[in-house]
MARLOMAR-336181 format. One record per residue (C-alpha): residue in one letter; y, x, z. Coordinates in steps of 0.5 Angstrom, whole numbers. Layout:
REM residues N
<A; <Y; X; Z>>
...
END
This chain:
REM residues 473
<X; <18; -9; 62>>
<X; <25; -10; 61>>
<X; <28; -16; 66>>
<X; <35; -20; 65>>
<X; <39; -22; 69>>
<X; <46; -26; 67>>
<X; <49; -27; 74>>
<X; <54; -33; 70>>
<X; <48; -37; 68>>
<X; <49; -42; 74>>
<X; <42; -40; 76>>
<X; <40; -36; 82>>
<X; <39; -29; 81>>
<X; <33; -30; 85>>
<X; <30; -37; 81>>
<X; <32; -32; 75>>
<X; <27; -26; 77>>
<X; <21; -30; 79>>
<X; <22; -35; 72>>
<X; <22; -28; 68>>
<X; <16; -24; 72>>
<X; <12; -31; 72>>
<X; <12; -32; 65>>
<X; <10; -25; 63>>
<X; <4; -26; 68>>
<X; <2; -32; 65>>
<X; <3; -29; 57>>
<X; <-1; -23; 58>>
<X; <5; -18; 58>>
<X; <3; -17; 65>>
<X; <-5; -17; 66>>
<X; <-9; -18; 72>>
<X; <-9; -11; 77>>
<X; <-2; -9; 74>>
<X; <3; -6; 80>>
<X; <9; -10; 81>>
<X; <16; -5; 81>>
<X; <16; -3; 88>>
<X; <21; -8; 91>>
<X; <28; -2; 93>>
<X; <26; 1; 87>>
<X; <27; -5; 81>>
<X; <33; -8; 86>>
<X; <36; -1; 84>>
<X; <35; -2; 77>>
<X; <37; -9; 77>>
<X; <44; -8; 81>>
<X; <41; -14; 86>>
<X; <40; -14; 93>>
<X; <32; -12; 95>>
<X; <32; -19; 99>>
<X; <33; -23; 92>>
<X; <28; -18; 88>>
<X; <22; -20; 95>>
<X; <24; -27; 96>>
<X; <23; -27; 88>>
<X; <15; -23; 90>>
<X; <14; -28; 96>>
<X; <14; -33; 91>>
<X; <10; -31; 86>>
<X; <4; -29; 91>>
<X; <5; -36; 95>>
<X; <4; -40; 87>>
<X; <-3; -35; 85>>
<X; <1; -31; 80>>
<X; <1; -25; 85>>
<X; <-3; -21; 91>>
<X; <0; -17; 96>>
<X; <-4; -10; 95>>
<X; <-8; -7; 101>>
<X; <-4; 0; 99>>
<X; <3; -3; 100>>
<X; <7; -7; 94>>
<X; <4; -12; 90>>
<X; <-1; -13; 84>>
<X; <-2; -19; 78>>
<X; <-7; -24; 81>>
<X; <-14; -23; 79>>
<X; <-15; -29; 76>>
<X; <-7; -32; 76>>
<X; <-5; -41; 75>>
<X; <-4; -44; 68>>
<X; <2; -44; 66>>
<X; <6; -51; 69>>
<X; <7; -55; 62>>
<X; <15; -55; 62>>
<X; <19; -60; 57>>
<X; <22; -56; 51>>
<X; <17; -50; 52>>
<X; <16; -50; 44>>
<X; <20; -48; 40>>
<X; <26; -52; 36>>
<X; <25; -49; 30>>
<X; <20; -52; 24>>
<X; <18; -50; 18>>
<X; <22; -54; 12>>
<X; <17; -59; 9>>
<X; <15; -54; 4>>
<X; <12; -51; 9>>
<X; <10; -56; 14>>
<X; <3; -55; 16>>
<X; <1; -48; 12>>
<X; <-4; -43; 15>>
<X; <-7; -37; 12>>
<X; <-12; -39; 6>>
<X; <-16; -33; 8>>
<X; <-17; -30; 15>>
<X; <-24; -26; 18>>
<X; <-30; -28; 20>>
<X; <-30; -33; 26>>
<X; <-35; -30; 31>>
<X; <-43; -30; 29>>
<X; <-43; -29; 22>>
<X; <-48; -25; 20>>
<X; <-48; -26; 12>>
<X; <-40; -26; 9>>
<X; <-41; -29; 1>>
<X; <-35; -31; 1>>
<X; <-31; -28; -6>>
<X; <-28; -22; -7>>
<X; <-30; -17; -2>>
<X; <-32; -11; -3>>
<X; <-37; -7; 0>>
<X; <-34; -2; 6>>
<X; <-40; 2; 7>>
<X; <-39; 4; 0>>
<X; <-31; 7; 2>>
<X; <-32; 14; 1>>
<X; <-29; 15; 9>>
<X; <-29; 22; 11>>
<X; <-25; 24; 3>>
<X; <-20; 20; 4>>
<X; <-18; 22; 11>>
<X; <-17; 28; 9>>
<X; <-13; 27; 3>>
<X; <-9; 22; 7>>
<X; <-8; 27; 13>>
<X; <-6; 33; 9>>
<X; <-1; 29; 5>>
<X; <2; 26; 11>>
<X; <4; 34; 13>>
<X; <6; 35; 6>>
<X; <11; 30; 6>>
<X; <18; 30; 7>>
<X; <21; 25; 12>>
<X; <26; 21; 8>>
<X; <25; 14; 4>>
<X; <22; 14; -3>>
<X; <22; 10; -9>>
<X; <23; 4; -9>>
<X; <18; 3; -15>>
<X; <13; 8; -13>>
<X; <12; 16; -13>>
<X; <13; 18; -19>>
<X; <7; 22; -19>>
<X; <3; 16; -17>>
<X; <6; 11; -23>>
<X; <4; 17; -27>>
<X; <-4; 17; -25>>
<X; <-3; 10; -25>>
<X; <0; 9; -32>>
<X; <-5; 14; -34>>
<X; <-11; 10; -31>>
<X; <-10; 4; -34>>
<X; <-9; 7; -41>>
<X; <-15; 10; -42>>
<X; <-20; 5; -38>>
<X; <-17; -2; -40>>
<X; <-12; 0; -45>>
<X; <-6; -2; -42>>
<X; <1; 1; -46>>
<X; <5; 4; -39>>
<X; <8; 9; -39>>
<X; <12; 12; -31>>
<X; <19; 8; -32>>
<X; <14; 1; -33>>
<X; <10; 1; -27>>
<X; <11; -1; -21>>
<X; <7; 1; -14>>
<X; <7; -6; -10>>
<X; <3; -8; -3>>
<X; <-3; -11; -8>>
<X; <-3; -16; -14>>
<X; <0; -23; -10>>
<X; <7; -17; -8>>
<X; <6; -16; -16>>
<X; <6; -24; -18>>
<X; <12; -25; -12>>
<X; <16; -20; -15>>
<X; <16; -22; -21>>
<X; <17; -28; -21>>
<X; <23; -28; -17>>
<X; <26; -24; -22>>
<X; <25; -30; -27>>
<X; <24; -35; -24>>
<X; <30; -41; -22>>
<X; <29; -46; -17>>
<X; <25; -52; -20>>
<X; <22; -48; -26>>
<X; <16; -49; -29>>
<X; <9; -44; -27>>
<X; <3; -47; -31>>
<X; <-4; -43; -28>>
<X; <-11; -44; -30>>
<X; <-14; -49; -26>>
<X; <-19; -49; -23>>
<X; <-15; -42; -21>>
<X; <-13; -37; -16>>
<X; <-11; -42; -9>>
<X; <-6; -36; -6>>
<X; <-3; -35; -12>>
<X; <-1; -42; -13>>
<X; <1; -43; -5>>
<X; <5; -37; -8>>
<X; <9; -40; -14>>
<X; <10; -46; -9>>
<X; <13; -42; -3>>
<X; <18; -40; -10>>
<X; <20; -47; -10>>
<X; <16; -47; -17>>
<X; <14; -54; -21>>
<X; <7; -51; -21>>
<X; <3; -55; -27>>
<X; <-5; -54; -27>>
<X; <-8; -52; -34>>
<X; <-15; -54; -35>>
<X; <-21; -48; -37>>
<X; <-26; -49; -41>>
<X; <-32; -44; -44>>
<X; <-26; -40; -48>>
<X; <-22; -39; -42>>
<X; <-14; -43; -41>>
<X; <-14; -49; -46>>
<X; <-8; -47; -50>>
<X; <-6; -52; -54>>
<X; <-4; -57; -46>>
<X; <0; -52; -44>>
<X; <7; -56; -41>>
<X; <12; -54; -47>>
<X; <17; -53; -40>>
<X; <14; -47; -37>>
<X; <18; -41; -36>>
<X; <12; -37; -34>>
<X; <4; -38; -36>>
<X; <-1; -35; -30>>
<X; <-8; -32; -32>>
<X; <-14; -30; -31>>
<X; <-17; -27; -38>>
<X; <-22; -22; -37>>
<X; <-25; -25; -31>>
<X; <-23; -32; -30>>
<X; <-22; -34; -23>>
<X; <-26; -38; -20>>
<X; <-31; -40; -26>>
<X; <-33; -33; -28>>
<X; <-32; -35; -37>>
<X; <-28; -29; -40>>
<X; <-22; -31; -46>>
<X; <-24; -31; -52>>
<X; <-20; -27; -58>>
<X; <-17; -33; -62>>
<X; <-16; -36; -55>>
<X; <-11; -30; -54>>
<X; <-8; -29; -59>>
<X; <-7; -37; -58>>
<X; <-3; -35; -52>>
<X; <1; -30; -54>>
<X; <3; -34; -60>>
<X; <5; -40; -55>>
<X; <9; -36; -51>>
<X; <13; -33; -56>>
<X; <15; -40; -59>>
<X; <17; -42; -52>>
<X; <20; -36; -50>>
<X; <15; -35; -44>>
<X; <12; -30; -39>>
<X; <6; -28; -39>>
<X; <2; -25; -32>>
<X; <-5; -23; -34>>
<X; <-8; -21; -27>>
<X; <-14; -17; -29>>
<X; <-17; -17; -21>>
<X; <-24; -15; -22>>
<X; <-25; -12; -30>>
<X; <-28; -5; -28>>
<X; <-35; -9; -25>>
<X; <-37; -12; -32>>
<X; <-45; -13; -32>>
<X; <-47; -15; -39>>
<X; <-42; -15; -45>>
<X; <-36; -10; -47>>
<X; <-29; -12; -44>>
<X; <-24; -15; -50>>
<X; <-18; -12; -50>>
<X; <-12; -15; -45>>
<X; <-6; -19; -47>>
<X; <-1; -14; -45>>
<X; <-4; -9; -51>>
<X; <-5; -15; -55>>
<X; <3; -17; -54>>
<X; <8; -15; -59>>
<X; <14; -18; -56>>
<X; <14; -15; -50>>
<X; <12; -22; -46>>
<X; <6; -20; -41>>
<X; <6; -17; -35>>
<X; <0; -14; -32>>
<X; <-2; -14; -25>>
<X; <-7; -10; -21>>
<X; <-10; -7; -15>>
<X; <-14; -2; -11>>
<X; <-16; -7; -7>>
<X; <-23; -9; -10>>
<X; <-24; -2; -14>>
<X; <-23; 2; -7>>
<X; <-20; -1; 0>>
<X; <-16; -8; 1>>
<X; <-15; -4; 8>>
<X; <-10; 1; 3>>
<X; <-6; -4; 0>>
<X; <-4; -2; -6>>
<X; <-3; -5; -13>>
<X; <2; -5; -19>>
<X; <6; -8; -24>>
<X; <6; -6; -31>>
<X; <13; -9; -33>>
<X; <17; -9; -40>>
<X; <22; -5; -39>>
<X; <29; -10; -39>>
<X; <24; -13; -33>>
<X; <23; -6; -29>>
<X; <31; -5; -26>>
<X; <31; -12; -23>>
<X; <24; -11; -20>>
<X; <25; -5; -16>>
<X; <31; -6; -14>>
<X; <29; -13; -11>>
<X; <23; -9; -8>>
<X; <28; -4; -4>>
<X; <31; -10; -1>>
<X; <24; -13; 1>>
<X; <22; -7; 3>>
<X; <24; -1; 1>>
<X; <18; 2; -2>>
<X; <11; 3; 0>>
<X; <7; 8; 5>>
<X; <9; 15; 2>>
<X; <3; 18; 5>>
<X; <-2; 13; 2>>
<X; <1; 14; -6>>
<X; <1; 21; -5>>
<X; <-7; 21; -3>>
<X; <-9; 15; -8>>
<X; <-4; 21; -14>>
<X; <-10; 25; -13>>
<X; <-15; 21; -12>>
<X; <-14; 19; -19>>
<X; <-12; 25; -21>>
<X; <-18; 28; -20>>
<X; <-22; 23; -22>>
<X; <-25; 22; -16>>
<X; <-23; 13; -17>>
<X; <-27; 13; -23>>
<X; <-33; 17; -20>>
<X; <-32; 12; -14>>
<X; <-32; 6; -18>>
<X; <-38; 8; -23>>
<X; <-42; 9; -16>>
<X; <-40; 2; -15>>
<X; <-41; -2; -21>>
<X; <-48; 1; -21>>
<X; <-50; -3; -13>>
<X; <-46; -10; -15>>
<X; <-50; -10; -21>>
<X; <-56; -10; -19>>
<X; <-53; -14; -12>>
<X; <-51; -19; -18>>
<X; <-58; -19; -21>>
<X; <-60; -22; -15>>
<X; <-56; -27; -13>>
<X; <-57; -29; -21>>
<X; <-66; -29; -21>>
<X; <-65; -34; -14>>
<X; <-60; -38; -18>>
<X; <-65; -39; -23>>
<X; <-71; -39; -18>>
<X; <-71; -44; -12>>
<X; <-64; -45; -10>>
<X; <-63; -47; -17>>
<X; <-65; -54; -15>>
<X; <-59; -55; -11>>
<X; <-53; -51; -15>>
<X; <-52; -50; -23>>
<X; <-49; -43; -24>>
<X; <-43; -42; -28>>
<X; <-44; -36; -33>>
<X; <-41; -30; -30>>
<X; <-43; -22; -33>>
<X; <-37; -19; -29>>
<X; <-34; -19; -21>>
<X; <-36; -20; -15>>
<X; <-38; -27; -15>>
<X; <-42; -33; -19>>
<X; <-39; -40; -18>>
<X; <-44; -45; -18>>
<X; <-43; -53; -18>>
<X; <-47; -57; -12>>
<X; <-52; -62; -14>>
<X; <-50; -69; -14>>
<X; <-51; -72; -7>>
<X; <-49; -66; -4>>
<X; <-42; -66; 1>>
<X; <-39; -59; 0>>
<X; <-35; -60; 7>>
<X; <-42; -61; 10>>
<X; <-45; -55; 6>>
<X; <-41; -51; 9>>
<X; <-41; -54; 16>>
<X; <-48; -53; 16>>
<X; <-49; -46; 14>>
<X; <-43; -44; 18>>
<X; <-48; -46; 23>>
<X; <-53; -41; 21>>
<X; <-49; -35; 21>>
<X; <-47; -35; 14>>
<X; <-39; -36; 11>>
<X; <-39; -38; 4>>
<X; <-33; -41; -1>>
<X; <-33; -48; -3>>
<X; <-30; -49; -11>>
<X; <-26; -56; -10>>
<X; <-20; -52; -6>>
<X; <-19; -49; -13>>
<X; <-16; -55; -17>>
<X; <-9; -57; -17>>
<X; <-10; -63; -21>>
<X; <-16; -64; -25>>
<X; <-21; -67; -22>>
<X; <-25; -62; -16>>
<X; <-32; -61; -17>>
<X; <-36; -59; -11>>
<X; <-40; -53; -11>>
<X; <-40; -46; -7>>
<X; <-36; -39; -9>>
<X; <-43; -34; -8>>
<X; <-40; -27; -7>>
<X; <-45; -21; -6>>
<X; <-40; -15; -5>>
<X; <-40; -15; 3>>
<X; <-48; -16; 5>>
<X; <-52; -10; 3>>
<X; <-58; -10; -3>>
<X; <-62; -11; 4>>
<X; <-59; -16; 7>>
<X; <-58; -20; 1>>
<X; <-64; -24; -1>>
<X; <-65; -26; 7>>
<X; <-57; -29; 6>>
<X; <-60; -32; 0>>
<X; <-66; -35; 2>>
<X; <-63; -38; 9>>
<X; <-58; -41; 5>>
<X; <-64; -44; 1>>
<X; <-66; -47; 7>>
<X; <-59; -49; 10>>
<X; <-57; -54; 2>>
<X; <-65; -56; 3>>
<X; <-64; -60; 10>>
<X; <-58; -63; 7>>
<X; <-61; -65; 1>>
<X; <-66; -69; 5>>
<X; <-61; -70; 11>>
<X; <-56; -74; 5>>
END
């Protein structure tokens, strides 16, 4: 570890030496049994007398923080002191109040999970693991090592515009697409690109929570919209907004897909209020039941809707690759302020993916996939309408990787929570979804994590944890 010393600091050399080596001690930087630099040899490099770097030594063995080894020299403590508590040990720097007490809306399991239901989550046993190591590492050899495109590979802008013309029925062409880090990178840039400070964003409600933590962090005037069973309530769309936030084809999190009239609606509106549309389609490649309508963007005649996706759930969140179909004034600003932020994305990863999806390997991996969420979401579906039908109302939902339910009357959903925490499950409540309208409690189930063998247990012991609540409360 590097050590710095300022001899015109007003401190001993000596005091300084010790506060360094303790404080590396006590963060971890230097773990128990490491060997301390030999006392000549790290005066040498210091510049300082070996008189200071031992005295220095002495003290960090007499304090705990040090032990004198049997072989010569001296080695961390084993077990070294806590830290004293300092004044001014923490930072002076605080967040602004738009970020005062912020913390990661979603983080990993804690410790003893044994089922994740939370939403969202694909399967990573399904990842074809050994074919996209070999596409990835024959791809970091054929690379050139230089910085690429800030809109993305060529090759894979191609693959993507193709892909999403042909199975969603996107207009998207090479120039109008951007490779971004997933759909929240795609959502940021665009939104920086057309919003000011203090400008109107309306977003479903109950709706997507990162996304509207986002708009929020671009000092947005975020208004919630309500859903009803035809998707986003057009006509109560705050005349304000510069940009309208949805979810179409699978609204999240309560599962109901827009209706055509509904959507034409929206585009109408945003025509006559100059508006921009984001259509997120998340999750549309795992429909169960009825055929997909078509997107805004291909229904949009005036070049207002941008549309965002990612890879995350179709393939790998570990990936990190998503994309933006833009208008074309639109594609310009964006990638320029994507170099500004960083540059462009993992060259390597966009020229496997290119051939992933050139190759058709994406669609096949995805078909494969639709087949097991289906029939995981036939089991979750027949337990709600079996016993865990007395606890939880389901909302009706024919796509995704979850069912949103709405607990019974009675039921605490922090509690419910709590207590299946407690058996080894983790699930999503529903009332962190709403903005402003009145929050409902209930459960976000999601299936796409547990196995088809391990989810009727999952479900059967979250029948039995809402049970002992009901009886508890």
């Amino acid at each position: 570890m590097d050590i710095f010393l300022d001899p015109e600091s007003g401190r001993s050399l000596t005091g300084q030496l010790y506060e360094q080596l303790r404080r590396a001690i006590t963060e971890g930087r230097l773990a128990p049994g490491d060997q301390l630099v030999p006392s000549r040899q790290l005066a040498d490099e210091l510049g300082v007398s070996r008189h200071t770097v031992t005295t220095a030594y002495g003290r960090l063995v007499a304090e705990g923080y040090a032990e004198g080894h049997s072989g010569g020299g001296s080695v961390v403590a084993a077990t070294p002191p806590a830290p004293p508590r300092e004044a001014g040990a923490t930072s002076a720097l605080r967040p602004s109040p738009r970020f005062a007490g912020w913390s990661p809306y979603f983080r990993p399991p804690p410790y003893g999970c044994r089922f994740d239901l939370r939403p969202g989550l694909p399967d990573p046993s399904l990842f074809p693991a050994e074919l996209w190591r070999r596409r990835v590492t024959a791809a970091v050899a054929a690379e050139h090592r230089d910085y690429g495109d800030p809109a993305g590979r060529i090759r894979l802008r191609r693959a993507i515009a193709a892909w999403v013309s042909r199975s969603r029925s996107v207009t998207a062409g090479e120039d109008t697409v951007v490779v971004t880090s997933g759909t929240q990178h795609a959502v940021d840039l665009v939104a920086r690109i057309l919003l000011e400070p203090g400008d109107c964003v309306a977003i479903e409600d109950p709706g997507y929570v990162p996304v509207r933590r986002l708009f929020g962090a671009l000092n947005a005037n975020v208004v919630g919209v309500p859903v009803d069973d035809q998707g986003l309530v057009v006509e109560l769309l705050p005349p304000s907004a510069r940009i309208v936030y949805v979810t179409p084809s699978h609204q999240y999190p309560l599962g109901m897909t827009m209706s055509m009239p509904r959507r034409r609606a929206l585009l109408r509106w945003a025509e006559r209020h100059d508006a921009a549309i984001i259509e997120d389609d998340y999750d549309t490649e795992f429909r169960y039941v009825d055929r997909p309508l078509e997107p805004l963007q291909a229904l949009d005649a005036d070049g207002r809707v941008v549309y965002v996706g990612s890879f995350s759930k179709t393939f790998s969140p570990s990936v990190r690759l998503g994309f933006a179909v833009v208008p074309m004034p639109l594609a310009g600003p964006v990638t320029a302020l994507r170099q500004l932020i960083d540059w462009h994305p993992p060259i390597a990863m966009q020229t496997a993916l290119a051939g992933f999806i050139d190759d058709g390997l994406l669609d096949k991996h995805i078909r494969r996939n639709r087949r097991v969420y289906a029939e995981r979401h036939h089991i979750v579906t027949e337990a709600l309408s079996g016993s865990l039908a007395q606890h939880l109302t389901p909302r009706t939902a024919h796509a995704g990787l979850h069912i949103a339910t709405v607990l019974r009357p009675g039921f605490r959903e922090n509690e419910v929570l709590q207590a299946a925490a407690r058996h080894g499950i983790v699930v999503a409540g529903l009332s962190d979804c709403f903005h402003t309208a009145p929050a409902q409690a209930g459960l976000l189930i999601g299936f796409g994590a547990v196995s088809i063998r391990e989810l009727p247990t999952a479900l059967r012991m979250l029948d039995r944890v809402l049970a002992a609540q009901s009886l508890a409360s």
